[in-house]
N, C-alpha and C positions, 0 to 999 in steps of 0.2 A: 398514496397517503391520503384520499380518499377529499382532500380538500381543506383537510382542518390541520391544525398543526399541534402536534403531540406536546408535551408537558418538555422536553428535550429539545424540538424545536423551538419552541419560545424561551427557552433559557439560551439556546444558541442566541437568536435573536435578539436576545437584552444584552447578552455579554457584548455582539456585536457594534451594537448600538452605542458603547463605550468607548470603541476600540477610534483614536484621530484616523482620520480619511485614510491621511498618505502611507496607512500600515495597511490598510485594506487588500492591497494587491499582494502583499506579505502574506496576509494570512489565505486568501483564496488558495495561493500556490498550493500553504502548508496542508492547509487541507484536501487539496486535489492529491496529493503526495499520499497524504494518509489514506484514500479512499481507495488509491490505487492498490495499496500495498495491503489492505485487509480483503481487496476484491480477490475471489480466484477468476483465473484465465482459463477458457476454454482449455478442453482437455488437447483438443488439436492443436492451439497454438502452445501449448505446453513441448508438446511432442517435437513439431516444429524446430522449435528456439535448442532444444534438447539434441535435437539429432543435428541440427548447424553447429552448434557448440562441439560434438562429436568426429563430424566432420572434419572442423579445422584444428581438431587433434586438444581443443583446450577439455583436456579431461584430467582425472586424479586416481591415481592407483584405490582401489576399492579398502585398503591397510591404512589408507591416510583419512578416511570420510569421518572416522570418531576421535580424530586428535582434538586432545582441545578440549570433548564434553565429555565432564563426570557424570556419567550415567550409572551408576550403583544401582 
């Protein structure tokens, strides 16, 4: 980020800057939580987690994978 901090960072930072202490460790979590879950994971530990899951037999009939979403 090259040392400066983007127009996004410093709005992060002011809203922070509002937020009482004792929630602070609250929101790091939330945010480590969300960063996780928009990062993609190596294609190997993909594969990995995928053929353990396979392994221990937790799998779903291929007829079951679109219950549920209205895809039209």
């Amino acid at each position: 980020m090259g040392g400066k901090f983007s127009a996004y960072q410093e709005q992060f930072a002011n809203e922070i800057k509002q937020i009482p202490e004792e929630y602070l460790p609250n929101l790091v979590q939330i945010v480590r939580i969300f960063r996780e879950s928009v990062s993609l994971r190596p294609a190997e530990d993909s594969f990995r987690q995928g053929w353990k899951e396979a392994l221990a037999g937790e799998t779903r009939p291929v007829s079951e994978l679109w219950d549920g979403i209205d895809a039209d």
